[in-house]
N, C-alpha and C positions, 0 to 999 in steps of 0.2 A: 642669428649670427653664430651662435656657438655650435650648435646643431647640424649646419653645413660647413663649419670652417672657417667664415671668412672674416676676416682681418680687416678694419676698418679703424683709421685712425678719427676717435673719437674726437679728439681737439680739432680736427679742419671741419667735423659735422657740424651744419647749421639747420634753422624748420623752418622756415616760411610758407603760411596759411594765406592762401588766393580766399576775396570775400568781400562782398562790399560793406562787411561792419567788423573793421580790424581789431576793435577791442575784443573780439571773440574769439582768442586763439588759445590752440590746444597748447597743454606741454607733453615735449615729446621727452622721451629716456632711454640708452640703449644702452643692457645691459648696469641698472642703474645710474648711468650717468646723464643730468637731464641735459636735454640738448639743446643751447642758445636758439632763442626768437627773434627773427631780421625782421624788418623791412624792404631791404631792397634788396638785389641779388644781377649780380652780374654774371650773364648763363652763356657760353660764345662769343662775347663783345658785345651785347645787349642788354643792359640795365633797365630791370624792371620792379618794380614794387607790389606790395602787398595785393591791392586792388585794379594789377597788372596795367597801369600807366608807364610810358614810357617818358615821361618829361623830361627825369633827371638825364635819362639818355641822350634826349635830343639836345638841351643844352651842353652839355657834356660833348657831342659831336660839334656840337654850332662853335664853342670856342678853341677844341681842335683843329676847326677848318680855317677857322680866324689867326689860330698861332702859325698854320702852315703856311695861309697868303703873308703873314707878317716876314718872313722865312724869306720865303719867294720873292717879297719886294726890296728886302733889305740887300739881299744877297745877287739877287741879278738884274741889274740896273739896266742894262740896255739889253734888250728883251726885244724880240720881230716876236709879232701877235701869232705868229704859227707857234712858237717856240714856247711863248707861256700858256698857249691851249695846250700841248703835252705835258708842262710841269703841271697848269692846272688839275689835267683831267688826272693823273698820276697822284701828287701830292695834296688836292684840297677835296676833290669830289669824291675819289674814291673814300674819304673818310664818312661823308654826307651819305652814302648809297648804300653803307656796309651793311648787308641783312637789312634793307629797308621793306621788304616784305613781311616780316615781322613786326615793327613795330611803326609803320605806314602810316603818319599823321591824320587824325581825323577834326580836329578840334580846328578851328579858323585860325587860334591865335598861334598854333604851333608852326602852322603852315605859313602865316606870315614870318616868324622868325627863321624860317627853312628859308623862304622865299623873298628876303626884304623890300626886294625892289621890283617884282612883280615880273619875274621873266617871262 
C-alpha cells in the first residue's frame, strides 16, 4: 500500500476466509492495523457467508418479495390480472431473480421456499 500509493480507508476493510472449517481463519493487517473477521458479506446485492451459502440471501429476497406483494395488495385494490402481472413482474419478481445465477438454489428446502406452492 505504501510502496504504490494507494489509500485505502482502513475502517470500511473487512477479511472473510471461504473454507468449509470456519474456525480456521487467518488475521489479516494492513499496515498494522488488523483487519476485522466477517461471516457474511454482501458483494452486489448478494449475501454470502463464510462456506459460501447463500441462505441468509435467499430469505432475505423471500421477505422483500413478501413486503412488496404486501405493497401491491394493500395499495391497489381493484387490479385486472394484466395490470398486476406488470406490477408483479416489476415489483416482486424482479427482487426473486436478482443475480440468481450466482447464488441459484440447489438445496430442496430452499427451493421449496423460492417456490411455495409448486409453480
Amino acid at each position: 500500500m505504501d510502496t504504490w500509493l494507494l489509500r485505502l480507508n482502513i475502517g470500511k476493510c473487512r477479511a472473510i476466509s471461504y473454507s468449509r472449517r470456519p474456525e480456521l481463519n487467518t488475521n489479516y493487517s494492513i499496515s498494522g492495523i488488523t483487519v476485522e473477521n466477517i461471516e457474511n458479506m454482501k458483494d452486489l446485492g448478494a449475501t454470502s457467508d463464510n462456506r459460501l451459502k447463500f441462505d441468509k440471501h435467499i430469505n432475505l429476497k423471500i421477505n422483500t418479495a413478501y413486503q412488496m406483494l404486501g405493497i401491491v395488495k394493500r395499495n391497489f385494490i381493484y387490479l385486472t390480472l394484466d395490470s398486476f402481472v406488470v406490477l408483479y413482474k416489476a415489483m416482486i419478481r424482479s427482487h426473486l431473480e436478482y443475480a440468481v445465477s450466482v447464488w441459484n438454489p440447489h438445496h430442496q428446502s430452499l427451493i421449496e421456499k423460492l417456490v411455495p406452492y409448486g409453480d
